[in-house]
MARBA-3410 file (N, C-alpha, C, O; in Angstrom, 1 decimal):
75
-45.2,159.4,-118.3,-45.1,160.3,-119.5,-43.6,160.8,-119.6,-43.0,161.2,-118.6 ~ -43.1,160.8,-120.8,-42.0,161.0,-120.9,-41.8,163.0,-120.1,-42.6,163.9,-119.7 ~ -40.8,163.0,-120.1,-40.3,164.6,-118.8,-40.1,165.4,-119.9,-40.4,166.5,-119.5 ~ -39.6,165.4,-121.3,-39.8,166.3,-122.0,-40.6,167.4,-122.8,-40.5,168.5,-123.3 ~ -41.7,166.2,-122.6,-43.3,166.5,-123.0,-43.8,167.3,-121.8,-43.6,167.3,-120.5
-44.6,168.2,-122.9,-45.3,169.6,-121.5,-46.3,168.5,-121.0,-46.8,167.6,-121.7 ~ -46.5,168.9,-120.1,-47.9,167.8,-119.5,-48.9,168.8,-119.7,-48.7,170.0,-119.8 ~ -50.0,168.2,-119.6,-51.4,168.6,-120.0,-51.8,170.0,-119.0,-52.2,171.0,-119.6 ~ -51.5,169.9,-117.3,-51.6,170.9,-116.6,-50.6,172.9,-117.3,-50.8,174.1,-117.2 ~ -49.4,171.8,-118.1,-48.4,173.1,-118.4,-49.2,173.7,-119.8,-49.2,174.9,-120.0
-49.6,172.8,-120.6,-50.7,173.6,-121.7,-51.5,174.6,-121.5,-51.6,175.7,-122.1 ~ -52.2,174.2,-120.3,-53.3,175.0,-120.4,-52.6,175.9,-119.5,-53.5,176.8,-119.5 ~ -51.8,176.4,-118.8,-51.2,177.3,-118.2,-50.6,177.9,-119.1,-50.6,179.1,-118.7 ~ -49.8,177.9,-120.4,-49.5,178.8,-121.4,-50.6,179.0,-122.4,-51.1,180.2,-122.6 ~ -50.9,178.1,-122.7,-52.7,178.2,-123.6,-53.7,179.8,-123.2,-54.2,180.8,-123.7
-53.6,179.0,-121.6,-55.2,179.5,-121.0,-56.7,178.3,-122.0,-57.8,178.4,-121.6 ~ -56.3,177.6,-122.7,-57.6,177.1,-122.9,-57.5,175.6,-122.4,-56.3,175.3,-122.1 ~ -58.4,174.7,-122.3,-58.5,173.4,-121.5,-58.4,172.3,-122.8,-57.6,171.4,-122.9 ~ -59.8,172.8,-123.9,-59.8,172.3,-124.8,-59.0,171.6,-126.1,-59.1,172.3,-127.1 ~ -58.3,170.6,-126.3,-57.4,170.4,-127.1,-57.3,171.2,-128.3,-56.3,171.9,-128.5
-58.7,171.2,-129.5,-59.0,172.1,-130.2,-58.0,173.4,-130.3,-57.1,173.8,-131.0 ~ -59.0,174.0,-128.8,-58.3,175.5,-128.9,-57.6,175.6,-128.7,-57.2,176.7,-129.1 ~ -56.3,174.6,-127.5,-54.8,174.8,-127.3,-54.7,174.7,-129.2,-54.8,175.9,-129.6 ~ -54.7,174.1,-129.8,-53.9,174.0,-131.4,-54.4,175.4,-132.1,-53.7,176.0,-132.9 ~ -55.4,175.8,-131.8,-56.3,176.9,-132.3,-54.7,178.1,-131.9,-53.9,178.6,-132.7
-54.8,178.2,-130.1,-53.8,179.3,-129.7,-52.4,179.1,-130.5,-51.8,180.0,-130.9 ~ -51.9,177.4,-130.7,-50.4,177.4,-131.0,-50.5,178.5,-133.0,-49.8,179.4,-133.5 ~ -51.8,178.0,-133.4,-51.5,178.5,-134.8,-51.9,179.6,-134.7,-51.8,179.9,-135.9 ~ -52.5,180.8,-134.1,-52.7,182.0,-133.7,-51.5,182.6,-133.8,-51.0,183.1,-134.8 ~ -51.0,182.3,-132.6,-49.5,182.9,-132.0,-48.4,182.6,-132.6,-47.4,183.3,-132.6
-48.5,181.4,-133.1,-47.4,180.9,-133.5,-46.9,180.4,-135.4,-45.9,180.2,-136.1 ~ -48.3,180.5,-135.7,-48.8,180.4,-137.0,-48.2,178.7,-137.3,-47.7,178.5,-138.4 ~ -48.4,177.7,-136.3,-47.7,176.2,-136.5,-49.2,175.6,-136.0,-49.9,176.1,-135.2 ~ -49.3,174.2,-136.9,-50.1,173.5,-136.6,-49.6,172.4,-135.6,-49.0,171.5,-136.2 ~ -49.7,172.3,-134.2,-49.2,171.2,-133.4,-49.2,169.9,-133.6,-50.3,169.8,-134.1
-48.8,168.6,-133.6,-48.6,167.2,-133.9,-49.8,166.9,-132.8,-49.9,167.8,-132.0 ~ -50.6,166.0,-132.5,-51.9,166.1,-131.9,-51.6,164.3,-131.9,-51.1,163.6,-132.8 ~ -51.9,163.8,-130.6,-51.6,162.4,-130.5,-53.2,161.8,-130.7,-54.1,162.5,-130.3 ~ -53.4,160.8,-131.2,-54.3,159.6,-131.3,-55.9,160.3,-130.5,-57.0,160.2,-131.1 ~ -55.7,160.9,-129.1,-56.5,161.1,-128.7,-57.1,162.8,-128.8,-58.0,163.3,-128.2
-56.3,163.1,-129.6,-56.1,165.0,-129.6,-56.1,165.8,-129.2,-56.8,166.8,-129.4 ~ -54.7,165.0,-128.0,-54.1,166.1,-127.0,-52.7,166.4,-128.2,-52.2,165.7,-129.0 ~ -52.2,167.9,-127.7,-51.0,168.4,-128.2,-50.0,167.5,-127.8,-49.9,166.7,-126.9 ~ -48.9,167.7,-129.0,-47.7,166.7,-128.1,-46.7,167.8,-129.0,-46.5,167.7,-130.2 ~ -46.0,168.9,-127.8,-45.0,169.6,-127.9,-44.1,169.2,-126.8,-44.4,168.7,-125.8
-43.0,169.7,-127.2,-42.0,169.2,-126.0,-41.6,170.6,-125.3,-42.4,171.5,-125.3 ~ -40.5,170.7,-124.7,-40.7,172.3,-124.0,-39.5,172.6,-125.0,-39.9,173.6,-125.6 ~ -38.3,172.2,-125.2,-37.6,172.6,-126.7,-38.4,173.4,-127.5,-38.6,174.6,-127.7 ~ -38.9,172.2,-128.0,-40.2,172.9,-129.3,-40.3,174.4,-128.8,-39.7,175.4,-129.3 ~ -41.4,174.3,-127.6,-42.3,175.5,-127.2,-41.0,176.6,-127.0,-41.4,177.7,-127.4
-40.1,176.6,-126.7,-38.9,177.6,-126.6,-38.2,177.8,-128.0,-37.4,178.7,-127.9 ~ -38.4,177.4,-128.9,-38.0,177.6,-130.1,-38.8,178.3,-130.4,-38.5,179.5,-130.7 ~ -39.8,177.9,-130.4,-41.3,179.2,-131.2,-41.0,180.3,-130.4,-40.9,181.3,-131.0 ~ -41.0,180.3,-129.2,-40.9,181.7,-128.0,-39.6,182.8,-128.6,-39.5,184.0,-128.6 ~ -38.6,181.7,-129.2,-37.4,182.6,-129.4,-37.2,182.6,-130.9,-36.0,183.0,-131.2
-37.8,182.4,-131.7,-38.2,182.8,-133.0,-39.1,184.3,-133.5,-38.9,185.1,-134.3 ~ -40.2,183.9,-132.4,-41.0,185.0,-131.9,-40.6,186.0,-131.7,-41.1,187.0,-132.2 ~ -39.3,186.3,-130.6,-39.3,187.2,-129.8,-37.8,187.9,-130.8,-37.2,188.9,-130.6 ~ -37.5,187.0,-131.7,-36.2,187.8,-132.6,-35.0,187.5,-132.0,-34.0,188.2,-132.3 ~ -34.9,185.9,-130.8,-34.1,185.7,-130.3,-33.2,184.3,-130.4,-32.4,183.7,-129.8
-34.0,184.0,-131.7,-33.3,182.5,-132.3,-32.2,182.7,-132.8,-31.8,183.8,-133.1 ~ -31.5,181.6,-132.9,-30.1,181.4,-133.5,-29.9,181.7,-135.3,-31.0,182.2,-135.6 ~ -29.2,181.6,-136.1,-29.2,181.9,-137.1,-29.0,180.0,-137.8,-28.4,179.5,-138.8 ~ -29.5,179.7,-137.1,-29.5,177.8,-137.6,-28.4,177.8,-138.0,-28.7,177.3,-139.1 ~ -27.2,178.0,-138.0,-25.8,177.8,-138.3,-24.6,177.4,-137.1,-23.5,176.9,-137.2
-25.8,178.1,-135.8,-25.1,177.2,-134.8,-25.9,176.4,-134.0,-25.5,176.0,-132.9 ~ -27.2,176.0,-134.7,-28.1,175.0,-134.4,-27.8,173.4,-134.0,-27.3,172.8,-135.0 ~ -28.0,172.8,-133.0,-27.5,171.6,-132.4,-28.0,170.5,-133.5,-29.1,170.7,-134.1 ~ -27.4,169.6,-133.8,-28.9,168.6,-134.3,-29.4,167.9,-133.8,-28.8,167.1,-133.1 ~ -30.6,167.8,-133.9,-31.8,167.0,-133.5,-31.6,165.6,-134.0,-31.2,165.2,-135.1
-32.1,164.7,-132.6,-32.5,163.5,-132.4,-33.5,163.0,-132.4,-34.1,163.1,-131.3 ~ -34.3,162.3,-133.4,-35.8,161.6,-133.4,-35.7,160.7,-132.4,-34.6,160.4,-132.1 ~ -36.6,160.0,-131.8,-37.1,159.2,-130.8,-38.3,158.2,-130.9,-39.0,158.2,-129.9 ~ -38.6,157.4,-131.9,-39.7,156.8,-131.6,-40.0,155.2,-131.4,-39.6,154.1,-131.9 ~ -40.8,155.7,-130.2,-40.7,154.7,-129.5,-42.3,153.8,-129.5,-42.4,152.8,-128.8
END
């Protein structure tokens, strides 16, 4: 599995829930975002991602003006 991707064990340790469902249930709670959900519908956040929402959240994001740009990946 790619190393950037949370693994399933690190979900449910920020989650607290096991269930794929309700992990996406908690991201749009908390986060008011609907997660990208792979084929089998598990989450597929990266830990970027999940630190963007943390620091958007917490009033600690950048003002996107000195925002890096992003690289797509698909493989």
């Amino acid at each position: 599995m790619n190393g950037r991707l949370m693994a399933d064990d690190d979900l449910v340790r920020v989650t607290g829930k096991r269930r794929y469902s309700k992990q996406a249930d908690w991201f749009k709670h908390e986060f008011g975002v609907d997660v990208t959900r792979a084929a089998d519908g598990k989450l597929v956040m990266t830990w970027i991602q999940f630190d963007a929402l943390l620091a958007k959240k917490n009033g600690t994001a950048t003002d996107g003006r000195t925002a890096q740009p992003v690289e797509l990946c698909y493989d």
